[in-house]
Structure formats: C-alpha cells, structure tokens
N, C-alpha and C positions, 0 to 999 in steps of 0.2 A: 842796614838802617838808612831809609830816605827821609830829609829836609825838604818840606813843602812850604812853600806858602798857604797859611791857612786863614781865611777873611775874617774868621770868628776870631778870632785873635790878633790877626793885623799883623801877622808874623811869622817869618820860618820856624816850623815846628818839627819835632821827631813825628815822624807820621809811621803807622801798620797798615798792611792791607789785610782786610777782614772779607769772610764769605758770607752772602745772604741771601736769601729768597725774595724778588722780587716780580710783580705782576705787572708791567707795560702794557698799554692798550692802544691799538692803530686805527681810526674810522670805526671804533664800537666794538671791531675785537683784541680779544683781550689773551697772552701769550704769558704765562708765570716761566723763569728760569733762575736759575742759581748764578750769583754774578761777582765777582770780583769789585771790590771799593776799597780807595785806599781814606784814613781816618786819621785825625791829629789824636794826638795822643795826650793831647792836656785838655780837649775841649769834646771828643769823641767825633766831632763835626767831620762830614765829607769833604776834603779837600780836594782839586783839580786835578787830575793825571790823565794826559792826553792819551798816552796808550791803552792803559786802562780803562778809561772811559769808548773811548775805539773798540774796544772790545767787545763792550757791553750794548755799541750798538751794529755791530757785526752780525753776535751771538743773536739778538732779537729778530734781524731780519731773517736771519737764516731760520731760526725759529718758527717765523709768523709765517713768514713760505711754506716751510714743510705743514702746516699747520691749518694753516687757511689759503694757500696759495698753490705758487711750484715753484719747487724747489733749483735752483740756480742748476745747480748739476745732474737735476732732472733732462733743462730746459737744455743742455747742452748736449747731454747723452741723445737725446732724440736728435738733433741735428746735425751731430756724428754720424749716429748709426744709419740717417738718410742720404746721407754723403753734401749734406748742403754747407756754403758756405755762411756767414753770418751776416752779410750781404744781399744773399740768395734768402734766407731765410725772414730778414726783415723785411724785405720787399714785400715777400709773399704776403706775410703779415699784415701790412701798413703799418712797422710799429720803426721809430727809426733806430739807424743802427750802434750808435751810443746805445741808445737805451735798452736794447736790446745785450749788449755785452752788461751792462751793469744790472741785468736780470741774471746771469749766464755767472757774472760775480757773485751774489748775492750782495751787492750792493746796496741796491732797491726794492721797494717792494712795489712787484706791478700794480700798474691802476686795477681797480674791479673790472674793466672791456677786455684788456690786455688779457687778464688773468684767467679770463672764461674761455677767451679764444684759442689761448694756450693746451689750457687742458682740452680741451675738444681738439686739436689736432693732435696732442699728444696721446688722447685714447683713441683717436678714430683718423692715421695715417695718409687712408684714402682722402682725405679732405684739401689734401697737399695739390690735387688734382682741380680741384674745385675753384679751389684759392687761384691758382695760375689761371684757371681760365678765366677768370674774375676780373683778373689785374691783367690779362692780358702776356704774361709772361711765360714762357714755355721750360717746362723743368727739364735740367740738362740730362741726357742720356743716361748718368751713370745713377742721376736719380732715380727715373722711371725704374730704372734698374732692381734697384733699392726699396721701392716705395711698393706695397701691393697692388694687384689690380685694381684700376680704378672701378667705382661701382655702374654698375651694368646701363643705367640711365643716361649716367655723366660722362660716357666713352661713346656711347653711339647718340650722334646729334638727330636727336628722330623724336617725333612726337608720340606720345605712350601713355597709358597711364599714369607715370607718375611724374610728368610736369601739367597734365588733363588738358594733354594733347593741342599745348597752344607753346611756342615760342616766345621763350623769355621775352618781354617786354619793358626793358628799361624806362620808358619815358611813364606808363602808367606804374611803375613801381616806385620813381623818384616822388609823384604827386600822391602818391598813400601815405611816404611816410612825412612829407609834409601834413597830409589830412590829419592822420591820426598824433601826429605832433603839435597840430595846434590848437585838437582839444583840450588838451592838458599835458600836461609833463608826464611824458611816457617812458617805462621801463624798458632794455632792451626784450626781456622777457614776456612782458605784452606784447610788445610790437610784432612777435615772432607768432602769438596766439592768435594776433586782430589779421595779421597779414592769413595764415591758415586757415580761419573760419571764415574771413572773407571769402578766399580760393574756392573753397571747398563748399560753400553754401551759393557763391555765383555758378557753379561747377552741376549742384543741383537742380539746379534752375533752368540753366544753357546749357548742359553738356559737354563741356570744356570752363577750362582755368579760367581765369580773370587775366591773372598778368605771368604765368607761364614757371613760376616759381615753383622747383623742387620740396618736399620736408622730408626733414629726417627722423626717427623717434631719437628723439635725447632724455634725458632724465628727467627734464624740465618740462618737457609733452614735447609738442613738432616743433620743430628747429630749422631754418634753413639759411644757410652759411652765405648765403650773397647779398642778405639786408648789411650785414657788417660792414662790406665794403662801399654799401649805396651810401650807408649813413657816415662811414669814414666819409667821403668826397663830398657830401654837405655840410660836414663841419667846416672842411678845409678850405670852401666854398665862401664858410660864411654864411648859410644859411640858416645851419641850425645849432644850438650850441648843448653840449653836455654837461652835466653835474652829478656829482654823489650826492646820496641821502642814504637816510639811517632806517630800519625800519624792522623792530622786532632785535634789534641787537642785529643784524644783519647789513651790509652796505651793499644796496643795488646803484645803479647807474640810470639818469632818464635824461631825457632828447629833448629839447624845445627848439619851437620854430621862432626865429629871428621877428622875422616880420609875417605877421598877418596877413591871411590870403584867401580870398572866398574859393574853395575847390571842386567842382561841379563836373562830372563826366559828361562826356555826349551818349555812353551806353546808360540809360534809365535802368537798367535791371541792378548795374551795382551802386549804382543813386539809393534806390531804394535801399540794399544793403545794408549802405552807411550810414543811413537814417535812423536805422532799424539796431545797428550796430552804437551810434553815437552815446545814447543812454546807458546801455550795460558798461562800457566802456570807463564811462565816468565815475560810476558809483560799484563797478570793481576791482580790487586792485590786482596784482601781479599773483601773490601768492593764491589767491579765487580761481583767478582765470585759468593758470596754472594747474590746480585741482582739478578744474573742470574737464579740462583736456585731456585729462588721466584719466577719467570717464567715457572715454567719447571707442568706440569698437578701430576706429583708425591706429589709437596709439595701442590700445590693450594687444590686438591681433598681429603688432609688427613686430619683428626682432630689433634689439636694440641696433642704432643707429645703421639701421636698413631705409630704403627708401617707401615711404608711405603712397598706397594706391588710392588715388581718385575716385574709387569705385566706393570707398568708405563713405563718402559722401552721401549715399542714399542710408547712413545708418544715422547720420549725426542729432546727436542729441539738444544740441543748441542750432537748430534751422533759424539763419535773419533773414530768411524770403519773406516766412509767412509771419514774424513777429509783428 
C-alpha cells in the first residue's frame, strides 16, 4: 500500500493503482491502449506517480510509432543490419543525431518529414545510395557491402531515360521549389507531383527533362528522393519554412517561402508550363493530385519503387503544354 499526495483532498492518501482503457490522440491521430493509474482511495481522483505516469507515455509513443509511424526498433534494426553507425545514418538523413537516438528509443515520435523519409529508406534500401550522393557523403565500404545494388540509373552517371537525358540541375531545381512554395503552402506530396508533371510535360515538349530529376513509383505516385534534401538546406537556409496541418484526420507537412519572389525562367517553354501549371495547382490539393498521378500509364506501367521512363511522357494524361 502506497501514500500519495492527492490535490482533491490536499493530502496524503492510501492510493491503488487501477487498469483502464484509454484513447490519446497526437496531431489528429488517435492510439487507444490499456494503461496503468494510480487512484486515491477516498476520493477515486488520479493521483501523480512519476513512474507510472512514465509509463503511460512510453507505452503511447511506442504505440503511435508501430501504428502511425516507425517503430524505434524498427528504425534500429535497419541500421544494424546496414552496418551504419548512428552518425553515419543521421547524416545521411539530415535528421540530427540526438534525435535520431531518441527515435531508435522510442522516445519520440518523429515529425511527419522524418517519418516518411524513414520509411521510404527502410522499404527501399537502395536509397541509402541516393541520399549519400545527395549529401555528398560516401558510404563506407562495409556498407556498400551491406546495402543492394544500387539502381541501374543512380550507379552509372550517364544521361538516359530516366533522368530525360539532362544532368541534374541544382540551381533550376532550388528556383521551382521556391516557385511552387510561393503559390501557396505546399505539401511535401505535391511538391514531388508539381516537380514530375512539370519534368515530364517540359520532357514532351523539348525532348529532355526540365531540371534532370530522377522519379520513383512510390505509393504516393512519382516520388523523387533529392527534393528532401534541396528543401532540408532551404529551411536551414532560412528561406523557407515548414509546418503541420491537419486534413481529413490525417497530418501532412507544407513548405512556405520566407520572402516573396517574382520567379521567371529564360527557357519560355517551362514559363509557359507554370502558367498553365499555377491554377490547378491552387485549386488542387495533395490527396487529387496524388490520385491523379495513379492515373497517369508512367506510374500504372512501373514496378513499385523502380525508376520511371521519360518516354511515359508522350502518354500523359494531364499535358501543361497545351493547357
């Protein structure tokens, strides 16, 4: 038998700990588990008990991870079984590495960016490849080792169909997602749709990419892994800033530009584009666009997270040439 201090009474009381069903909710989702409380026994009232209460928010994160997330020992296992250190791993990421261990704890529940980027490396390995040439970091030998082959595009530096035969282009890639961030607050999920149908309809037009950016088929439609890191170093920059929102009981992530910026190419053909592009853009959100892209012979025709051919381009169902 434990003496608590209990408020409802203003005094140390004989306290129980009693079991209950309760439902917590984090950013709109919502985790029910069975929990431990300790309870005054003259007044029924919940009393303070630091361990206990520790417990109970333990229990939930691990919970809401395996649930809505990834799960800590998920998050560890994979970077075991890659031979990386937690160092090596945050880097790769851009997530720091505090925060990174207190994922690996279940400590915390990652942000929504963290959490997508997670899984997407932990269902799709090869991406480990991606990331280091991104960031510029080279994974150590006993990685490479460890890690599958990387995929057949991202190993040989060569122009092909599926970057549409044009050389990544950093400098028009940082000014799109300014563009498309200072129409409105954009999801990371749009951004990855507007940046494809951009490619791929300048692609139809001219015969080559726009700005030389791979896609992947994700579940989400075409995906590609190096806006992550353009948009990590414009936050960090200061340019652009990030927030949650809620939407459907669901927590996506959207990007806003700092400051204001008139953005105008010297190539008129993807002028045009973004002209043509600015209206749907506006008046569609994530989950539409999303749809729509699940439509389009690029994502139906590819195996999942394989690399998507530029040649789909002459199938596309949303053309912004001729809009």
């Amino acid at each position: 038998m434990e003496y608590k201090y209990c408020e409802n009474c203003m005094k140390k009381v004989e306290t129980l700990v009693v079991k209950v069903n309760r439902t917590l909710t984090h950013k709109g989702k919502t985790v029910t588990l069975d929990i431990e409380k300790r309870i005054c026994k003259v007044c029924s009232e919940q009393v303070y008990d630091e361990v206990l209460d520790q417990k109970v928010s333990e229990d939930f994160i691990i919970a809401f991870n395996k649930n809505h997330g990834v799960p800590g020992d998920e998050i560890r296992r994979f970077r075991k079984s890659y031979r990386l250190t937690q160092e090596q791993f945050s880097s790769l990421l851009g997530i720091a590495p505090k925060t990174l261990i207190s994922y690996e704890k279940n400590q915390a529940i990652p942000e929504t960016s963290n959490a997508s980027l997670l899984c997407l490396v932990i269902e799709e390995p090869r991406l480990l490849y991606t990331l280091s040439k991104n960031k510029g970091i080279e994974l150590p030998e006993k990685v490479q080792k460890a890690v599958p082959k990387p995929i057949e595009h991202e190993e040989l530096h060569e122009l092909n169909e599926f970057n549409g035969f044009k050389d990544k282009d950093s400098e028009r890639i940082i000014r799109l997602i300014k563009y498309f961030s200072s129409l409105k607050s954009i999801s990371m999920t749009k951004l990855n749709k507007a940046f494809f149908y951009l490619d791929f309809s300048y692609f139809k037009n001219q015969g080559k990419s726009f700005t030389g950016l791979s896609y992947l088929k994700h579940q989400y439609g075409p995906f590609t892994q190096s806006l992550y890191s353009y948009v990590q170093d414009l936050e960090q920059q200061g340019e652009i800033t990030k927030k949650e929102y809620l939407y459907k009981e669901k927590t996506f992530e959207s990007i806003s530009i700092v400051k204001k910026e008139d953005i105008i190419f010297k190539d008129q053909a993807v002028n045009n584009i973004l002209n043509n592009m600015s209206k749907f853009l506006l008046n569609t959100n994530a989950e539409e666009i999303s749809d729509l892209s699940h439509q389009e012979e690029a994502w139906i025709k590819t195996p999942f997270y394989k690399p998507i051919s530029y040649s789909y381009a002459l199938t596309l169902n949303l053309d912004f040439v001729t809009q």
